[in-house]
C-alpha positions in Angstrom: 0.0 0.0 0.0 1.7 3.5 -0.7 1.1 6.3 1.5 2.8 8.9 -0.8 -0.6 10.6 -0.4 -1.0 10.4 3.2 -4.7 12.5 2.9 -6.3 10.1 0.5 -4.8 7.3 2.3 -6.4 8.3 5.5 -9.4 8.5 3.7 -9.5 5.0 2.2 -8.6 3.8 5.6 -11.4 5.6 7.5 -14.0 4.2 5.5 -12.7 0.2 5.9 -11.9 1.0 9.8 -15.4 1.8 10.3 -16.6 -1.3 8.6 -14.2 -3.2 10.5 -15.5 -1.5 14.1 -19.4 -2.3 13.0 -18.3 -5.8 12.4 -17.0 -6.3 9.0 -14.3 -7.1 7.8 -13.8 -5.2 4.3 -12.2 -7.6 1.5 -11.0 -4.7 -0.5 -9.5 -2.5 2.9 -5.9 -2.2 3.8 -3.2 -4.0 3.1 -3.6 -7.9 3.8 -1.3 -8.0 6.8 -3.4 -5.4 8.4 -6.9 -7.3 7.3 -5.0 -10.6 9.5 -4.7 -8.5 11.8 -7.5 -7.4 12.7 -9.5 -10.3 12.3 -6.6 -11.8 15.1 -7.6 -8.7 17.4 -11.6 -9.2 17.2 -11.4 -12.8 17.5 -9.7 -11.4 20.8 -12.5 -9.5 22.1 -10.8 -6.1 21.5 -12.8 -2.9 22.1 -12.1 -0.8 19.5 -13.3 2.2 21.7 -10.7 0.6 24.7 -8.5 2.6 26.8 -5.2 2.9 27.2 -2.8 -0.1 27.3 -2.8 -2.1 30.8 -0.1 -1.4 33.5 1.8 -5.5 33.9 4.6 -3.8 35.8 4.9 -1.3 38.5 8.2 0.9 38.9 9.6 -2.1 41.5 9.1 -5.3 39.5 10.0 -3.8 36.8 13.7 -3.0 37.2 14.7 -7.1 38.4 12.8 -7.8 34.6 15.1 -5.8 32.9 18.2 -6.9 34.5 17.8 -11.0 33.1 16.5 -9.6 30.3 18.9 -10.9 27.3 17.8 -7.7 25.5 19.6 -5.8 28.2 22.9 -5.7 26.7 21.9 -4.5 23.4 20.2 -1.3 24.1 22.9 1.3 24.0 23.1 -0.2 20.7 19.4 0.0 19.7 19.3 3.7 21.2 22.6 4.9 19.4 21.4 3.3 16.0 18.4 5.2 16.0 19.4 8.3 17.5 22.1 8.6 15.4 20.0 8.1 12.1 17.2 11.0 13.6 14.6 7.7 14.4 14.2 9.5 17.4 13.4 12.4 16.1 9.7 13.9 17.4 9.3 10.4 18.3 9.5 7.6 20.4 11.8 4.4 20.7 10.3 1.5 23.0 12.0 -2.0 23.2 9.5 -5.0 24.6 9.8 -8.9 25.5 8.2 -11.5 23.7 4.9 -10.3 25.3 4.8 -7.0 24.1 5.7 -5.8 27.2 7.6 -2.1 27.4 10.7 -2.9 29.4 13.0 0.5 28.1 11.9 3.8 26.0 13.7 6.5 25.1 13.0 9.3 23.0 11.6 13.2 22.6 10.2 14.4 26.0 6.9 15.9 24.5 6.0 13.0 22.7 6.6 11.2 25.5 4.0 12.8 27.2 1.6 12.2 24.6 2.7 8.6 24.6 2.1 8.1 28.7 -1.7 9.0 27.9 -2.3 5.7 26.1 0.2 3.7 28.0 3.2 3.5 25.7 5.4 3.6 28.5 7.9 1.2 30.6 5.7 -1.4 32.4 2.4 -1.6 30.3 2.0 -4.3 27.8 0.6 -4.1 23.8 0.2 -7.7 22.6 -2.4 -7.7 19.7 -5.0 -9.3 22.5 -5.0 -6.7 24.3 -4.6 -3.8 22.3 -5.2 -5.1 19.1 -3.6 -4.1 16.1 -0.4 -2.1 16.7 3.5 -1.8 15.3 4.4 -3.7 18.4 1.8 -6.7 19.3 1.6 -7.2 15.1 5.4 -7.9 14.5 5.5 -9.6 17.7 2.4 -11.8 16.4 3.8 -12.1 12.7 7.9 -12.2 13.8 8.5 -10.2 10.8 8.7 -5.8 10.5 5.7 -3.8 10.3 4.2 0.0 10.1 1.0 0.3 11.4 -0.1 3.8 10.4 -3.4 5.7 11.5 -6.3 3.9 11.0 -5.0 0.6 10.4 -4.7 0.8 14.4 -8.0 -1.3 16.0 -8.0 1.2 18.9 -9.9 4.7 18.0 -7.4 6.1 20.5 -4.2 5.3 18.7 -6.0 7.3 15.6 -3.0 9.7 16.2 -0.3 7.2 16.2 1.9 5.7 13.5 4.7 3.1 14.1 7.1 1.3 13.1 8.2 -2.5 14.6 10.6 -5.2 13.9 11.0 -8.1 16.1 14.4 -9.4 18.0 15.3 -13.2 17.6 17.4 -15.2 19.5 20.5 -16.6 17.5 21.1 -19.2 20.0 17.3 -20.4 20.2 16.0 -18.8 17.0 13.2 -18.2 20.2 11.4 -14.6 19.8 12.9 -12.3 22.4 10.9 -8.7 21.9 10.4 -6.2 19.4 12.3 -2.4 18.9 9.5 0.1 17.9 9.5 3.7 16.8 6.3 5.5 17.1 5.3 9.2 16.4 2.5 10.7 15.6 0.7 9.8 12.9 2.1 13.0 10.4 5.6 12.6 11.7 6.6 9.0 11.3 7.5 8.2 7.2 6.3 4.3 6.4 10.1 3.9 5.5 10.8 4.3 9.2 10.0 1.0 9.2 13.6 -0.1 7.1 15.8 1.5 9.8 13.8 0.2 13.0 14.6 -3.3 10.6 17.8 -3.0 10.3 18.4 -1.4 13.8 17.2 -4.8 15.3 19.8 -6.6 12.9 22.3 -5.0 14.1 20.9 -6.4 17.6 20.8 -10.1 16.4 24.5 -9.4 15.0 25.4 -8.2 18.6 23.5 -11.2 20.4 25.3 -13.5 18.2 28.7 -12.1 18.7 28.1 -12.5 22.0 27.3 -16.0 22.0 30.4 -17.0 20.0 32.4 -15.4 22.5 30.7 -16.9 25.6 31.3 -20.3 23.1 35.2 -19.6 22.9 35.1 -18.8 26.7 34.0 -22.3 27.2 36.1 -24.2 24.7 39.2 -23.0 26.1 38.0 -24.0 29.8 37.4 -27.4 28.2 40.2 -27.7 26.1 42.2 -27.5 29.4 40.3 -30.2 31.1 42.4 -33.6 31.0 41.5 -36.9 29.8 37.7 -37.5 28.4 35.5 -34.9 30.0 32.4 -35.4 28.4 30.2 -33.7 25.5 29.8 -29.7 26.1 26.9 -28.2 25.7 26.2 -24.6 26.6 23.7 -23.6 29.3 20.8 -24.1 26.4 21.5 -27.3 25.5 23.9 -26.5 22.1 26.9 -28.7 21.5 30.3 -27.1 21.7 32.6 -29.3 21.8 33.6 -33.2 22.6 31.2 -34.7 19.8 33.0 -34.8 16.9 31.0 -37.6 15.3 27.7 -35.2 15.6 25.8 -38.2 17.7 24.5 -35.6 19.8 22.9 -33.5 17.0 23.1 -30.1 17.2 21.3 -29.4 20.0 20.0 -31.5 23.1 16.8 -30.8 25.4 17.8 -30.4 28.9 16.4 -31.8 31.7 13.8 -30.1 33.1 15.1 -30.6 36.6 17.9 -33.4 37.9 20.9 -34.0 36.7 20.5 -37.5 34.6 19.8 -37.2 31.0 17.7 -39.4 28.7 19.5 -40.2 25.5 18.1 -41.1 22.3 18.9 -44.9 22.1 17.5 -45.1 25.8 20.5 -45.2 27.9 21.0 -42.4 30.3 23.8 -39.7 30.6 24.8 -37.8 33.6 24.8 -33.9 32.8 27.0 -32.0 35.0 26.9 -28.1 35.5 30.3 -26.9 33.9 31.5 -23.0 33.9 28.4 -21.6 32.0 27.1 -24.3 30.5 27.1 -28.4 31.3 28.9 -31.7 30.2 27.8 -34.5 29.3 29.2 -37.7 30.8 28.8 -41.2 30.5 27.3 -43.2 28.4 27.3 -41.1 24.4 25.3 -42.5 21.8 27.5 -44.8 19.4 28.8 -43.3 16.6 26.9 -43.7 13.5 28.1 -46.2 10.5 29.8 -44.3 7.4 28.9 -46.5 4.8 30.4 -46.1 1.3 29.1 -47.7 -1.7 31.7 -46.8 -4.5 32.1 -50.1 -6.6 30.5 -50.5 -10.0 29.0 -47.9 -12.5 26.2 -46.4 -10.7 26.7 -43.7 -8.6 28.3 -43.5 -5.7 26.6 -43.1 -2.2 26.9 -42.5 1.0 25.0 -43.6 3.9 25.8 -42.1 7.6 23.3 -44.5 9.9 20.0 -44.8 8.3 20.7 -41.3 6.8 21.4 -41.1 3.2 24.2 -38.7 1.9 23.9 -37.8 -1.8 27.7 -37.1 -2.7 29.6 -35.6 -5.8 32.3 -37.3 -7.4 35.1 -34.9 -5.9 33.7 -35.6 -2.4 33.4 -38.9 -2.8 36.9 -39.2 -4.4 37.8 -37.8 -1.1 36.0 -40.3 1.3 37.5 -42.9 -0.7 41.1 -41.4 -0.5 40.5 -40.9 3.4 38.9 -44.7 3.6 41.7 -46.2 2.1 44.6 -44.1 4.2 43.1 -44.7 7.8 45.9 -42.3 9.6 44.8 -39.3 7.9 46.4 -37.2 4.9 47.1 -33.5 5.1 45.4 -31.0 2.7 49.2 -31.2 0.6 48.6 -35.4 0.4 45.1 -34.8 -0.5 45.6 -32.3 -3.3 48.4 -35.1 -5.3 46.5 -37.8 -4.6 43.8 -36.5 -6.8 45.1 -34.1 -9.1 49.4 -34.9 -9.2 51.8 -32.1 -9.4 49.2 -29.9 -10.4 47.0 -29.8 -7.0 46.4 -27.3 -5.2 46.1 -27.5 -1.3 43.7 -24.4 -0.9 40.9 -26.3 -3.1 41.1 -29.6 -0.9 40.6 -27.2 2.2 37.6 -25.9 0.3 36.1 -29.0 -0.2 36.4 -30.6 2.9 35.4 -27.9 4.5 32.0 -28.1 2.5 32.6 -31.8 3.2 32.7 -31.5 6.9 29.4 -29.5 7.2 27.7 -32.1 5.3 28.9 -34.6 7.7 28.4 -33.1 10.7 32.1 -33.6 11.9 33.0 -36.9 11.1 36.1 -35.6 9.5 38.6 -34.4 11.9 41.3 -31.7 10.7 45.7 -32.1 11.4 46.0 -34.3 9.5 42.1 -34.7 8.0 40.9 -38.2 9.0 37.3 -40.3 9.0 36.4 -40.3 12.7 33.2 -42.6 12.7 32.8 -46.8 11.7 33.7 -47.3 8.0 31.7 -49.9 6.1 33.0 -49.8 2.5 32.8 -52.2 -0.3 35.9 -51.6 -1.9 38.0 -52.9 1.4 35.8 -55.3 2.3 36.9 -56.5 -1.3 40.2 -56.3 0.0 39.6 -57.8 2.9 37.5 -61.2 1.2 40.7 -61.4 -1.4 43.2 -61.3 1.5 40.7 -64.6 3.1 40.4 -65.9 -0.3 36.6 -66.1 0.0 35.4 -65.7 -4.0 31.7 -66.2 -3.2 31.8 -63.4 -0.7 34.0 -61.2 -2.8 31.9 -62.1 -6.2 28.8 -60.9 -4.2 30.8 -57.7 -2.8 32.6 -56.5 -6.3 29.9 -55.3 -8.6 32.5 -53.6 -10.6 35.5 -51.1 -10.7 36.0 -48.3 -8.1 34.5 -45.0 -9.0 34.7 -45.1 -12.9 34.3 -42.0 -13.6 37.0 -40.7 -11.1 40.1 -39.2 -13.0 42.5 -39.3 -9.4 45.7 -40.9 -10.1 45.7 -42.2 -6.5 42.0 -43.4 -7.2 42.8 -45.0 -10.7 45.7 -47.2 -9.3 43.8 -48.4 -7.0 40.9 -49.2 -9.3 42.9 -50.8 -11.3 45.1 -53.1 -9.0 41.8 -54.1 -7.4 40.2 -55.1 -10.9 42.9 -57.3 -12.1 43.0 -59.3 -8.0 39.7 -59.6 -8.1 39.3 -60.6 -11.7 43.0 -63.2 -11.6 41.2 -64.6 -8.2 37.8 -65.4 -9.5 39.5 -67.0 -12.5 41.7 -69.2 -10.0 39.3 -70.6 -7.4 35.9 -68.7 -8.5 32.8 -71.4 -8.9 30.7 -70.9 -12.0 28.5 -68.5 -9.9 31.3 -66.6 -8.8 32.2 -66.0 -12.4 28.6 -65.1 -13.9 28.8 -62.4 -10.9 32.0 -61.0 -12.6 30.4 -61.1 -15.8 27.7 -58.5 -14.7 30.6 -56.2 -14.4 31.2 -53.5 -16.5 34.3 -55.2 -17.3 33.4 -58.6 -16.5 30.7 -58.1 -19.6 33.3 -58.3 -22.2 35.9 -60.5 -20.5 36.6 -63.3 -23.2 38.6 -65.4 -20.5 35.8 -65.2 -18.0 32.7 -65.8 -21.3 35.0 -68.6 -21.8 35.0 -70.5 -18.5 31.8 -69.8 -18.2 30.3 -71.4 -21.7 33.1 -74.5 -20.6 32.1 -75.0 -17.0 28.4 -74.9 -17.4 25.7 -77.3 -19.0 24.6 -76.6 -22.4 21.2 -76.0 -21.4 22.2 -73.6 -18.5 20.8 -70.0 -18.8 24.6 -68.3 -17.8 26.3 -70.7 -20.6 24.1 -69.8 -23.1 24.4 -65.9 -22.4 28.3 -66.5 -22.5 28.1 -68.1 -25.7 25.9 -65.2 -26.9 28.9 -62.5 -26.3 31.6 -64.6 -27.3 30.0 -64.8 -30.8 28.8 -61.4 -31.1 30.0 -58.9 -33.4 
């Protein structure tokens, strides 16, 4: 909705606001977000001819609210912001909690005065239930930045009012601490107030989370300095820091409610122990979940981490592979010449496994990099049935060479030492079976040797002879 032409504006709005107070809700009124609005505040049993907002906090109560608050540290910054910019300007700031409640304001003395009349002032609360639709109980209800100008207010007494209201998330929780909200009267405050209260409580979210990654580091380095296994850490809300590299926490636990014992997800319990500022986790962790690589034969490759499913490109899962097959880790230097030769470069490996880390939620550890979690791979359990010399089981295990497609040197010589063991194995001691598995190899396919044995070993009338007959004597 523009309000370039704030007369014919007011207007347009006059006419749908007494609709809306005789009990209609006009289709074709303000802007939809208003319209939501204000079917949320009737559906609330507000008055549109209500007073002022009501007093939740007197003078003493109000002061040990704003001390815990974890907007608290943040105001000199929302104040400054828009003080700096002229927001506060012939009008007033107020910053609320979750509630809507008015725990600072700041602003120009007169207007301020005007303000106290309908309660927008410390200790009095405007949710949309109780004071329908405003700049602060609408961006509190919707989480996202609003003006309310005018008429678009429920309350005939706000009539005067315009504001402007964005609300304050948590970066830790993502849980909705309060709103920042510049009002004015209704001729003074431009709709594109509304872009600098926004970016104002930015600037707040930026200052919360800087904060948190400090009181993070804070805690690392008193862990870091604990001896032998201390435990998981997890910061007083339940986030893991530190001590799970395999990511069987998750990201984030639920804390007990009260106690000190902790339910984990496969049913046994841990013990969670205050620690500095936030708590550790000791006792019995989940096991780490299975890394499970499927890289032999011509489909592509995946990757399974427990019963979750990792789609993978061929660089990443060149580099699984590379990390599988040297289990004492490789630096990003070792890396880079294993899969491009002299012409790596180290600073592209750290790239990718850095985007390779994310995705596996720290089952790659860094110095040198290394697989942290169980390994289940095909291509060494081929090794492993070769070094046994168990054909059936490595017939049913080799469907075919390592990642085709791969171009690594390191990755092609070992492709294609474990082609020709399997292959001269399954030729030595491989039953008829054994060999018709080979044969469904991309290499195996064309294999006269292997057709050969197979058309020789097997009866006439036998499905497998007759297919190996079929390719020998095809053009």
């Amino acid at each position: 909705m523009s309000y370039a032409d704030l007369d014919a504006c007011s207007g347009r709005l006059r006419q749908a606001y007494e609709r809306m107070a005789s009990g209609e809700i006009p289709p074709d009124g303000p802007r939809q977000l208003i319209i939501a609005s204000w079917r949320r505040s009737i559906d609330a049993g507000v008055d549109p001819q209500g007073g002022p907002a009501p007093l939740v906090y007197n003078a003493s109560d109000i002061a040990g609210v704003r001390d815990s608050h974890p907007l608290r540290p943040v105001l000199p910054l929302l104040a400054q912001t828009l003080t700096a910019t002229g927001g506060l300007s012939e009008h007033v700031m107020v910053v609320t909690d979750s509630e809507g409640r008015i725990l600072w304001r700041d602003g120009d003395h007169r207007v301020m005065r005007h303000a106290d009349r309908v309660g927008l002032a410390d200790g009095h609360q405007w949710a949309e239930s109780r004071m329908g639709t405003n700049g602060i109980g609408t961006t509190l209800a919707t989480r996202r930045p609003v003006h309310v100008y005018s008429e678009e207010h429920v309350m005939r007494l706000l009539h005067v009012w315009s504001c402007s209201a964005a609300p304050i998330v948590d970066p830790d929780t993502g849980a909705l601490l309060g709103c920042v909200d510049v009002s004015g009267t209704a001729p003074s405050l431009h709709p594109a107030t509304v872009a600098l209260v926004s970016a104002a409580a930015k600037l707040a979210e930026s200052r919360l989370a800087l904060r948190m990654h400090e009181r993070d580091a804070r805690l690392r380095r008193r862990f870091d300095a604990l001896r032998g296994r201390p435990g998981i850490l997890l910061s007083a809300t339940g986030r893991v820091i530190a001590g799970d590299p395999a990511g069987v926490l998750g990201d984030r636990v639920h804390l007990p409610a009260s106690g000190e014992r902790m339910p984990l997800r496969d049913g046994r319990v841990a013990v969670l122990e205050p620690f500095a500022d936030g708590y550790l986790v000791h006792g019995a962790p989940p096991a780490a979940p299975t890394l499970t690589l499927k890289f032999l034969g011509d489909g592509r490759p995946t990757t399974t981490i427990g019963e979750r499913r990792l789609p993978v490109s061929l660089r990443h899962a060149e580099i699984l592979a590379l990390l599988a097959l040297h289990p004492r880790g490789l630096t990003a230097e070792q890396l880079s010449f294993h899969l491009y030769g002299d012409e790596g470069n180290p600073a592209t490996i750290r790239a990718e496994i850095h985007r390779l880390r994310g995705r596996l939620r720290g089952n790659i550890t860094a110095k040198p990099y290394r697989l942290t979690s169980p390994i289940d791979c095909d291509f060494l359990q081929a090794r492993q049935f070769l070094a046994a010399d168990d054909p059936a089981a490595l017939a049913r295990t080799y469907t075919g060479p390592l990642l085709p497609r791969s171009e690594s040197p390191e990755i092609r010589r070992e492709r294609d030492e474990l082609e020709v063991q399997v292959r001269t194995r399954l030729l030595l001691s491989g039953s008829p079976g054994d060999l018709w598995s080979y044969a469904q190899t991309a290499n195996g396919r064309e294999d006269f040797e292997i057709l050969e044995r197979l058309a020789e070993s097997l009866p006439p009338t036998d499905h497998r002879a007759a297919a190996a007959h079929a390719r020998l004597t095809a053009d």
